[in-house]
Phi, psi and omega in degrees: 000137175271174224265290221301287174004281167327301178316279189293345153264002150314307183300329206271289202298334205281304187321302177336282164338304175288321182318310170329285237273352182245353153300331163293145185290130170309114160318151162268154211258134127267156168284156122260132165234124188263152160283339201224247201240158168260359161300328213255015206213017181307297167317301244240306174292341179260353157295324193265001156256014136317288150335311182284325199304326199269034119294329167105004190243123177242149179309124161117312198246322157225026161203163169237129186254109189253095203275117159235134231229111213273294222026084165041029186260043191317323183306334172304302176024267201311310213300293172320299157271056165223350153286335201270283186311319175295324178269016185033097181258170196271326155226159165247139186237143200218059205275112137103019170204105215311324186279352193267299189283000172301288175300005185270335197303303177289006209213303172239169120300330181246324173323150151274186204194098170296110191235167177200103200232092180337293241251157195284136176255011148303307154274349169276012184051029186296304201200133130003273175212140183278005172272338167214086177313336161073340172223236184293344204216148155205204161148244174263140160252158186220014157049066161298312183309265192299032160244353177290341166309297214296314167285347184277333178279342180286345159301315194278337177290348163239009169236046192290005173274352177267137177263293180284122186247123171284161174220135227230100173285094173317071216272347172262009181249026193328303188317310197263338152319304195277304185294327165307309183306320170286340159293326203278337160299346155285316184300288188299345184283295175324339168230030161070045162239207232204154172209160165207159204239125161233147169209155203236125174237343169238160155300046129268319175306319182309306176304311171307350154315283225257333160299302216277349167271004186285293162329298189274021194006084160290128192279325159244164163199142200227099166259151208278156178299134179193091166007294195268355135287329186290330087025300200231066171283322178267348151303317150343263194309312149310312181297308208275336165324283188305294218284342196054057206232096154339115189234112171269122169213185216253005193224160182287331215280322168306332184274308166300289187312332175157325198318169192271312202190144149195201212205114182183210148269151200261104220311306205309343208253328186302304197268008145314313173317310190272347174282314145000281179312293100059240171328314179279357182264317195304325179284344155142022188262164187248134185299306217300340189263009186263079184334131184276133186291145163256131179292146187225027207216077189286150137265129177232134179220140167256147168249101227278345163267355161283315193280332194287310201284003176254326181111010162304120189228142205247077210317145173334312179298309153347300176313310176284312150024261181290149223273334159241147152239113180304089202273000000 
């Protein structure tokens, strides 16, 4: 063989790889789009690539997971998905926030589009039905409404000296804002209490929150489900702290942080759930055929040095209850 030869066939096997490698098909993309931080939310990403794992899909090798991280900035929204739909990611996964699948909803007909939603998403106009969602979308329902009653007697069963209850409201969080507010005067008629409506969209609005229920002596506060409080946990909790204000909220992570208790689903497993789902459309399944799943998996968890340092005793029946008590 002669050296020019050689040469170029040396060149032709060094090439050969890449060419191959460029002949492969681009992983598919999910959008995952969060209400809330990716500091505040490291758990919630690895559930939800728990989910693709149980599918067959891992991050990194046969999908790309592209994370956008809201910090309660609900105002991104349209902007964010009409970048995601031009660039056709293969699904949008929207795990724990009404406004997010809404706007994804309002951005395509066709991508398909995983949601995990409180609020009925029939009536949000999500899905068709919920045994055949019928278009683009499916996923979780995870039942705000119908646990704020639930959460609110367990607030009074450990406070039971409390009348006045604040109720503590996201306005950028309208949907889920508006379904708190229609449960809570019956749920409070019912156990003989007194409620006021406060909302909040930054830390500073929180803080004056807390002034201002410190001023009207509120005896309790019940904040409403919302990301980007859940997000701003540890502010909860020093303000509830200072102010000595028994407090109830829908996530654990709050609860970890110093909050006395709360109640609600259990976020880690809905996005395991939307990553599943997730995952079974990247394999060939059509959201219209996908039943949207009821999260069935509640957590009431205490925090027994929270309750101690308000002067709370936190009776036996409670105890067995819960599903942890934090010391």
């Amino acid at each position: 063989m002669k050296r020019r030869e050689f040469i170029s066939l040396l060149g032709g096997a060094a090439a050969w790889p890449l060419a191959v490698r460029a002949q492969q098909p681009a992983m598919p993309v999910v959008g995952f789009v969060s209400s809330r931080s990716s500091v505040a939310s490291a758990r919630h990403a690895a559930a939800f690539q728990k989910g693709l794992g149980e599918t067959g899909y891992v991050e990194g090798q046969n999908v790309l997971v592209e994370y956008h991280w809201l910090e309660g900035r609900y105002d991104r929204l349209p902007a964010l998905m009409a970048d995601l739909v031009r660039r056709r990611v293969a699904v949008l996964a929207v795990p724990g926030s009404t406004p997010a699948a809404l706007a994804a909803k309002a951005a395509t007909a066709t991508i398909p589009i995983v949601f995990a939603v409180g609020e009925d998403p029939v009536k949000l106009g999500l899905v068709a039905s919920l045994a055949r969602p019928g278009g683009n979308a499916t996923g979780i329902n995870f039942f705000v409404s119908e646990v704020i009653a639930k959460r609110l007697g367990l607030l009074h069963d450990l406070a039971p000296k409390a009348v006045r209850i604040a109720v503590l409201v996201n306005p950028g969080n309208a949907l889920t804002a508006e379904a708190t507010l229609r449960e809570i005067p019956e749920a409070a008629r019912a156990l003989g209490l007194q409620t006021q409506v406060l909302r909040a969209s930054d830390s500073r609005e929180i803080e004056a929150a807390f002034v201002t229920l410190a001023r009207d002596q509120a005896d309790a506060l019940l904040v409403a489900p919302d990301g980007f409080f859940v997000d701003r946990r540890v502010q909860f909790a020093t303000l509830a702290a200072h102010h000595r204000i028994p407090a109830a909220y829908t996530a654990r992570e709050v609860v970890e942080a110093g909050g006395l208790m709360s109640y609600g689903t259990d976020i880690l497993d809905m996005h395991r759930q939307v990553g599943l789902y997730s995952g079974q459309i990247l394999k060939g399944a059509k959201a219209a055929e996908l039943p949207v799943a009821q999260s069935t998996k509640f957590e009431f968890v205490i925090n027994l040095q929270t309750a101690r340092a308000l002067g709370l005793e936190v009776p036996n029946s409670l105890q067995l209850l819960a599903d942890e008590m934090i010391e």
